[in-house]
RODOTI-842768 format. One record per residue: x, z, y of N, C-alpha, C in turn; residue number from 1. Coordinates in Angstrom, 1 decimal, padded with zeros to 4 digits. Each point is the difference from the previous one (the first is absolute). Example, Ala and Ser with C-alpha at 12.3 -4.5 7.8 and 13.67 -1.06 7.14 Angstrom:
residues 2
PT    n_xx    n_zz    n_yy   ca_xx   ca_zz   ca_yy    c_xx    c_zz    c_yy    i
PT   013.2   007.8  -005.7  -000.9   000.0   001.2   000.9   000.0   001.2    1
PT  -000.4  -000.7   001.1   000.9   000.0   001.1  -000.8   000.8   001.1    2
end
This chain:
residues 158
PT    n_xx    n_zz    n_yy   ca_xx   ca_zz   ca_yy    c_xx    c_zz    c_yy    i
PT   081.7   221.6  -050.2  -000.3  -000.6  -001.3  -000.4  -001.5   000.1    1
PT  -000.7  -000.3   001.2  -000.4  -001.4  -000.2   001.3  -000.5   000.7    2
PT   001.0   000.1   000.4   001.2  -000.8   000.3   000.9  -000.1  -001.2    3
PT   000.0   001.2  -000.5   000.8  -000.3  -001.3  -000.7  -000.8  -001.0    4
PT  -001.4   000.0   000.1  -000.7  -001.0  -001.0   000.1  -001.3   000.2    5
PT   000.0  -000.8   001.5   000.2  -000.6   000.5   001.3  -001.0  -000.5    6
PT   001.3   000.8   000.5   000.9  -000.2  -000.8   000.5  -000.3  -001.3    7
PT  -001.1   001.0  -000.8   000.2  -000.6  -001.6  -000.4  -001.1   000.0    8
PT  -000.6  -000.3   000.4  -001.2  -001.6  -001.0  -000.1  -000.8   001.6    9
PT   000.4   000.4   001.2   000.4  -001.2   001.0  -001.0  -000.6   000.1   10
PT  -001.7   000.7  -000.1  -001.3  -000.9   000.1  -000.5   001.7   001.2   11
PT  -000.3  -000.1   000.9  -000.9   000.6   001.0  -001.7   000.2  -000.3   12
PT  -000.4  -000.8  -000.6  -001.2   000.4  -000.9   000.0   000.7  -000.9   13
PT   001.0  -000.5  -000.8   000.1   000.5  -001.5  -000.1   001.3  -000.1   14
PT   001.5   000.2   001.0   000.1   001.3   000.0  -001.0   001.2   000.7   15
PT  -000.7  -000.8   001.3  -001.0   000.8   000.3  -001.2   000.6  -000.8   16
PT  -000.5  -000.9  -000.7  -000.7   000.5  -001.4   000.4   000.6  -000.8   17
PT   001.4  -000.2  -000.5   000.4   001.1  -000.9   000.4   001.7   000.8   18
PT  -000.2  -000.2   001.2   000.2   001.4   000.5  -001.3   000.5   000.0   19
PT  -000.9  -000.9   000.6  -000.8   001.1  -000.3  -000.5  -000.1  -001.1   20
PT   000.2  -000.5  -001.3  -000.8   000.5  -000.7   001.4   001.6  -000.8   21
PT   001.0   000.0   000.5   000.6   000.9  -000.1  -000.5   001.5   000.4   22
PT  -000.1  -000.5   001.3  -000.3   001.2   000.6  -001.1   000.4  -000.7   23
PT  -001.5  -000.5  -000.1  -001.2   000.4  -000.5   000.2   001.0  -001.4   24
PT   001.7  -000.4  -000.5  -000.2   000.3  -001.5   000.4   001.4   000.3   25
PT   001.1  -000.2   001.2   000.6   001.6   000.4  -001.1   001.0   001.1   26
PT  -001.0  -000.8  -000.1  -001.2   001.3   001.3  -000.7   000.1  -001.3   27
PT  -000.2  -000.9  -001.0  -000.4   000.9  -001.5   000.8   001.0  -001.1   28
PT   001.5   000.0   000.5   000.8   000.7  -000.9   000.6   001.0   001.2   29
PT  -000.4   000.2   001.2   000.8   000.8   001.0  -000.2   001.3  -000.3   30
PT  -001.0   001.0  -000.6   000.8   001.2  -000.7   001.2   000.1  -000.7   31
PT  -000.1  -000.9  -001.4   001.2   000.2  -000.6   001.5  -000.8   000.4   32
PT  -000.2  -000.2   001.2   001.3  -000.9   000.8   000.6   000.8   001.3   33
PT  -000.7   000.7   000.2   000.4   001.1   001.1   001.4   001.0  -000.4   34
PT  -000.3  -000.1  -001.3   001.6   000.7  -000.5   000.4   000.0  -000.7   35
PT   000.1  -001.6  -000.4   001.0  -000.6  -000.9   000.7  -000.9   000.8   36
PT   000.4  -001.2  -000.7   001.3  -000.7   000.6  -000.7  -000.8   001.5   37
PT   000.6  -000.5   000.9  -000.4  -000.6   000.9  -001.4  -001.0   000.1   38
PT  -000.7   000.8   000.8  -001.0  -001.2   000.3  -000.2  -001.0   000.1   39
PT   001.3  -000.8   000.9   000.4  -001.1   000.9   000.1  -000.6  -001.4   40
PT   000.9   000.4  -000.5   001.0  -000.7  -001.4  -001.0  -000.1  -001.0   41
PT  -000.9   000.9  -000.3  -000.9  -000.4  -001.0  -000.6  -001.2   000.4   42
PT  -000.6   000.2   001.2  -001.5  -001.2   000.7   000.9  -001.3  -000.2   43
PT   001.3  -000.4   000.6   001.1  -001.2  -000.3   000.0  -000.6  -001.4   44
PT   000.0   001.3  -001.0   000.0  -000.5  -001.5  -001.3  -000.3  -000.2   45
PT  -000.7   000.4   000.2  -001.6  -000.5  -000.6  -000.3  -001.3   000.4   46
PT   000.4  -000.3   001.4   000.1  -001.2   000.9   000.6  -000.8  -000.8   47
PT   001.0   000.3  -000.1   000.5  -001.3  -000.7  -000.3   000.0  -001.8   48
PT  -000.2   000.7  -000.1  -000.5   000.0  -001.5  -001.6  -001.5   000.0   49
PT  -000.4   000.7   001.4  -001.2  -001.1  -000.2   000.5  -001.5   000.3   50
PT   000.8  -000.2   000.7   001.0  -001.1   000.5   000.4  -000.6  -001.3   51
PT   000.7   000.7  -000.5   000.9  -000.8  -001.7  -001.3  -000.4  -001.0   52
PT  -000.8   001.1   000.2  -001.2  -000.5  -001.2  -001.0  -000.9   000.7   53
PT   000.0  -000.1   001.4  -001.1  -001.5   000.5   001.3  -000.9  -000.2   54
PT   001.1   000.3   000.1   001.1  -001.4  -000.2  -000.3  -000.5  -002.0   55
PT  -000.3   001.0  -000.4   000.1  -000.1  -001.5  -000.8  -000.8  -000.7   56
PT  -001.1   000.1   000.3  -001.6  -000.3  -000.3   000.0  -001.3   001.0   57
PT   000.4  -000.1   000.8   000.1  -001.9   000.8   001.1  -000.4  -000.8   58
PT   001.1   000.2  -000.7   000.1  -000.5  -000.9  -000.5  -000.6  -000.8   59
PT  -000.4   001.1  -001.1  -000.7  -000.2  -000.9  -000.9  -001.0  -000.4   60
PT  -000.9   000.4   001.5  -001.0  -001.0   000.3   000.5  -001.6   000.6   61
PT   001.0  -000.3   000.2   000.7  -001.5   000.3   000.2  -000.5  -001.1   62
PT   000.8   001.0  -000.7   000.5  -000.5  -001.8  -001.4   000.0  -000.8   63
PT  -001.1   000.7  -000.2  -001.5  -000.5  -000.3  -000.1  -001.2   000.3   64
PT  -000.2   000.0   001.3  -000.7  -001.3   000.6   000.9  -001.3  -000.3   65
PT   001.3   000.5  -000.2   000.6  -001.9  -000.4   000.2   000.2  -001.6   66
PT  -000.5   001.2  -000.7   000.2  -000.7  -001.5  -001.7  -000.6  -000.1   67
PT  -000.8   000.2   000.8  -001.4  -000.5   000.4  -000.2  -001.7   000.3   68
PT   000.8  -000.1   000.5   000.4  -000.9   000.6   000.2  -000.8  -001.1   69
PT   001.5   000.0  -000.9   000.6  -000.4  -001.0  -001.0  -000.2  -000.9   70
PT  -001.0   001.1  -000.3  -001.0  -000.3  -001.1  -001.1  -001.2   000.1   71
PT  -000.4  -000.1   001.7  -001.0  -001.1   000.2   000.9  -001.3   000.3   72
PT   001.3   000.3  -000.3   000.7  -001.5   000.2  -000.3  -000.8  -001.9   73
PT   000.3   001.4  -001.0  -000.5  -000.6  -001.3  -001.1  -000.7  -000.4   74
PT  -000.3  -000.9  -000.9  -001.0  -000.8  -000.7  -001.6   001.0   000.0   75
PT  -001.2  -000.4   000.2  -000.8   000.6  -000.3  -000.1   000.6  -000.8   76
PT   000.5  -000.7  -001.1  -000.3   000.5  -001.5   001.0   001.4  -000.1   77
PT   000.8   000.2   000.1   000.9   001.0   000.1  -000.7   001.0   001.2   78
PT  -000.7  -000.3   000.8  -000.9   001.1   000.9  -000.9   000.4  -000.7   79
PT  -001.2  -000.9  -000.2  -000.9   000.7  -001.4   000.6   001.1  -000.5   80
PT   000.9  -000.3  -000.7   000.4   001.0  -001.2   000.4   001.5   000.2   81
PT   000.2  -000.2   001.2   000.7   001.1   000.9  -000.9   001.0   000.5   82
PT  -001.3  -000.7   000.5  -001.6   000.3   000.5  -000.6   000.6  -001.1   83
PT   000.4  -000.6  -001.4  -000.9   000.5  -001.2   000.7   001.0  -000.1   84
PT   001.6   000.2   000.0   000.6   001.0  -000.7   000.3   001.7   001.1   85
PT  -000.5  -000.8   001.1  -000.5   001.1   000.9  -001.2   000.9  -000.2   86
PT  -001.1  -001.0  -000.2  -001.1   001.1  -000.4   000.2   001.1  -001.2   87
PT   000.8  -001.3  -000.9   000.2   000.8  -001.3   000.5   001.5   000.2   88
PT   001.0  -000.2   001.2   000.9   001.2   000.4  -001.2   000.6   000.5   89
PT  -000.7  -000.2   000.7  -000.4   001.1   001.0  -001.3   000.8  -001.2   90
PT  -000.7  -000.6  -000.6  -000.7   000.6  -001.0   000.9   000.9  -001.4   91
PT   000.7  -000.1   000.1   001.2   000.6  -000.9   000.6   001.7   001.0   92
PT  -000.5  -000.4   001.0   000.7   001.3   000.9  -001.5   000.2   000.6   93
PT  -000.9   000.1  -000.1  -001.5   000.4   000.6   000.0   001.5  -000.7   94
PT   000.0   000.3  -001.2   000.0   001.4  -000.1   001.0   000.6   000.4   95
PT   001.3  -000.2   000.5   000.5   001.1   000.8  -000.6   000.5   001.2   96
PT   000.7   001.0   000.5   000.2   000.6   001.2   000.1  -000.8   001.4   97
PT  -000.2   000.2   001.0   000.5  -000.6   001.1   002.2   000.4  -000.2   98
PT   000.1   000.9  -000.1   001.4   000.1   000.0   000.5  -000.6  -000.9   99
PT  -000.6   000.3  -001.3   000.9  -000.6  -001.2   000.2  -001.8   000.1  100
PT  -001.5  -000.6   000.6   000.3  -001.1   000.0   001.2  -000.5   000.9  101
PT  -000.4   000.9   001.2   001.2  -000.3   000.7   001.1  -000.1  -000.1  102
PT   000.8   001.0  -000.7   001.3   000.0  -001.0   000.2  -001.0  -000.5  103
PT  -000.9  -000.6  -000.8   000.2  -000.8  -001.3   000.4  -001.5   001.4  104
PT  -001.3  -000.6   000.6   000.5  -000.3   000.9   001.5  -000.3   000.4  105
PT  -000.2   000.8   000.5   001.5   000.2   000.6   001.5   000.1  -000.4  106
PT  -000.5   000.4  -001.0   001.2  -000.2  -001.0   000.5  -000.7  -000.9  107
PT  -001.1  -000.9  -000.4   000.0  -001.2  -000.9  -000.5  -000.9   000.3  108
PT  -000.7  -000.3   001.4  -000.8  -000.9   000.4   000.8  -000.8   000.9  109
PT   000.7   001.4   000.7   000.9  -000.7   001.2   001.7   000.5  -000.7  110
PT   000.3   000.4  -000.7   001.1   000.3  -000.9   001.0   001.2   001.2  111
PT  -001.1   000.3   000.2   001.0   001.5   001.4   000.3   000.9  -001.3  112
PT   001.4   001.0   000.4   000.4   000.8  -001.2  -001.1   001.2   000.4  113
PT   000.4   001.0  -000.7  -001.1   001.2   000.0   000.4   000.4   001.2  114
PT   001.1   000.1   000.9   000.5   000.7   001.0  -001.0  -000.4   001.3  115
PT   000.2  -000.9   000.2  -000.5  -001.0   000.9  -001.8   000.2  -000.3  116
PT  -001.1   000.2  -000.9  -000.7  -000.2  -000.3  -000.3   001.4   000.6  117
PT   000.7   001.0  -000.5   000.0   001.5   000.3  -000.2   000.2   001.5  118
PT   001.2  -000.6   000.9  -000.1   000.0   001.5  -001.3  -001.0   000.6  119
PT  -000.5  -000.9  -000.4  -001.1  -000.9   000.0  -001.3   001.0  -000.1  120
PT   000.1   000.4  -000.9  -001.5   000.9  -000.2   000.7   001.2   000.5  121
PT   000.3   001.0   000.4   000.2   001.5   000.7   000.3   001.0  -001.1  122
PT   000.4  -000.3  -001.2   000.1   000.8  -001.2   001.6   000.2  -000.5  123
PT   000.2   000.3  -001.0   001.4   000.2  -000.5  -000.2  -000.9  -001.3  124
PT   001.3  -000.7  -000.3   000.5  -000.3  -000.8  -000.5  -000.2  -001.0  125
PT  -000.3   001.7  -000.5  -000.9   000.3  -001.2  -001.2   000.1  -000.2  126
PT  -000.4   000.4   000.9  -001.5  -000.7   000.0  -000.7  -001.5  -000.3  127
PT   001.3  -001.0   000.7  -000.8  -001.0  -000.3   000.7  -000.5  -001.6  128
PT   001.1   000.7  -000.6   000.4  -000.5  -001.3  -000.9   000.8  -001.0  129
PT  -000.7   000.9   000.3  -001.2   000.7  -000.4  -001.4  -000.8   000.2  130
PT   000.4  -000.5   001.1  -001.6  -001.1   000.3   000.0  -001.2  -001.2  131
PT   001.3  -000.6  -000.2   000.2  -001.2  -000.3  -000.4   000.3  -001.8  132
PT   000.9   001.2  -000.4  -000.3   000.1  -001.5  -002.0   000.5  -000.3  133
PT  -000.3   000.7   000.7  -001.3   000.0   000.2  -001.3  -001.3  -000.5  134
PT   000.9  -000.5   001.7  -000.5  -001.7  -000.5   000.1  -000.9  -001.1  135
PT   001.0   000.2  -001.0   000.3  -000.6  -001.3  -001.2   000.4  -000.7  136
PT   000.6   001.2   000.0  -000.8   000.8  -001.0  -001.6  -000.4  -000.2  137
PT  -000.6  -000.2   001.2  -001.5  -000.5   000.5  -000.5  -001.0  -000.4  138
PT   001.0  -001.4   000.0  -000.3  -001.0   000.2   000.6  -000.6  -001.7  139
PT   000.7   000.6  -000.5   000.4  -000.7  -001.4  -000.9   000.2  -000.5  140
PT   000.1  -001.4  -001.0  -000.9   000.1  -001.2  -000.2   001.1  -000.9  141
PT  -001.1   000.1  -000.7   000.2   001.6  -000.7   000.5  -000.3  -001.4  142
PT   000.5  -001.8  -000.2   001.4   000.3  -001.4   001.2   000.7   000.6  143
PT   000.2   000.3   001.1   001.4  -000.3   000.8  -000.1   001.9   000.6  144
PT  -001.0   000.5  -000.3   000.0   001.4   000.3   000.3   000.6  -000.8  145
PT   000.8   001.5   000.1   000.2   000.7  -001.3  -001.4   001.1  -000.6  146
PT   000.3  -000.3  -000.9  -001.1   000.9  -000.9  -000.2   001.1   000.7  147
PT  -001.2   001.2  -000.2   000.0   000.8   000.6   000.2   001.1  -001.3  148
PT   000.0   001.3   000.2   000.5   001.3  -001.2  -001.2  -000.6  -001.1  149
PT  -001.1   000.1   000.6  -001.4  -000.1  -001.2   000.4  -001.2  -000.6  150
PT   000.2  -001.0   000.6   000.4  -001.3  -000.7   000.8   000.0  -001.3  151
PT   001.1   000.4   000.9   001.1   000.3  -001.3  -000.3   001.0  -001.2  152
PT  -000.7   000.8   000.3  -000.7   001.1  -001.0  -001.1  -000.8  -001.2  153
PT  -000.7  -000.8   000.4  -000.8  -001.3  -000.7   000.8  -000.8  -000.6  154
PT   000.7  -000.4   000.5   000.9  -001.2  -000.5   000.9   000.9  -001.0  155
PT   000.1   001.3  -000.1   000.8   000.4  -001.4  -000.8   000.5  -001.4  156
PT  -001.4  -000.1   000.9  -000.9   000.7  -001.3  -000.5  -001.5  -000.4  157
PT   000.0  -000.9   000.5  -000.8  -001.4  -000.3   000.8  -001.0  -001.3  158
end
């Protein structure tokens, strides 16, 4: 496993950390791997699973750090606003969830589609397209919410 890891990603550290943290995953899953598909071949995929997603996230994080970059090359004045409209953001998202915020985050903060946001957090798809409407729902104003049954029941006798 660590030669073929090796091979993939052509880093001898890299790969050595991604084996074992392979292996650790497979001496925690080695009941249910004893008699299903290959050991060897699973532990390789996980391996490199962790390989593509530390490749992913150093991305990520290079393209962060130079639109970071780009932002402190702008005028003060245009930083301010950015500092004000951050807080704004982050008190706007304080009543969610740790997840929900995360989502929202993530998907509108950093403009990742739901797919990517989904593999990012350990969830499906739908959960986080379920996080995100959630999050609307929480954070709109309550012109912008829909009436509830009693509501509309008042509003016809009124």
């Amino acid at each position: 496993v660590l030669a073929a890891l090796t091979a993939y990603c052509g880093d001898p550290d890299e790969a050595s950390e991604a084996a074992d943290e392979a292996f650790a995953r497979a001496f925690l899953k080695w009941g249910t791997l004893k008699g299903g598909p290959s050991p060897t071949g699973w532990t390789f995929v996980i391996g490199r699973n962790v390989i593509r997603r530390r490749h992913w996230r150093s991305r990520l994080e290079r393209e962060r750090w130079q639109t970071v970059a780009e932002r402190r090359a702008r005028p003060a004045s245009d930083q301010i606003d950015e500092v004000s409209e951050a807080s704004e953001v982050a008190e706007l998202l304080r009543p969610l969830s740790d997840r929900k915020r995360t989502a929202v985050l993530l998907h509108h903060g950093l403009d990742l589609p739901q797919e990517k946001v989904a593999k990012l957090m350990g969830v499906t798809r739908s959960t986080v397209a379920s996080a995100l409407s959630d999050a609307r729902r929480k954070i709109a104003p309550p012109s912008a919410q829909p009436a509830t049954q009693a509501e509309r029941q008042r509003g016809r006798h009124a």
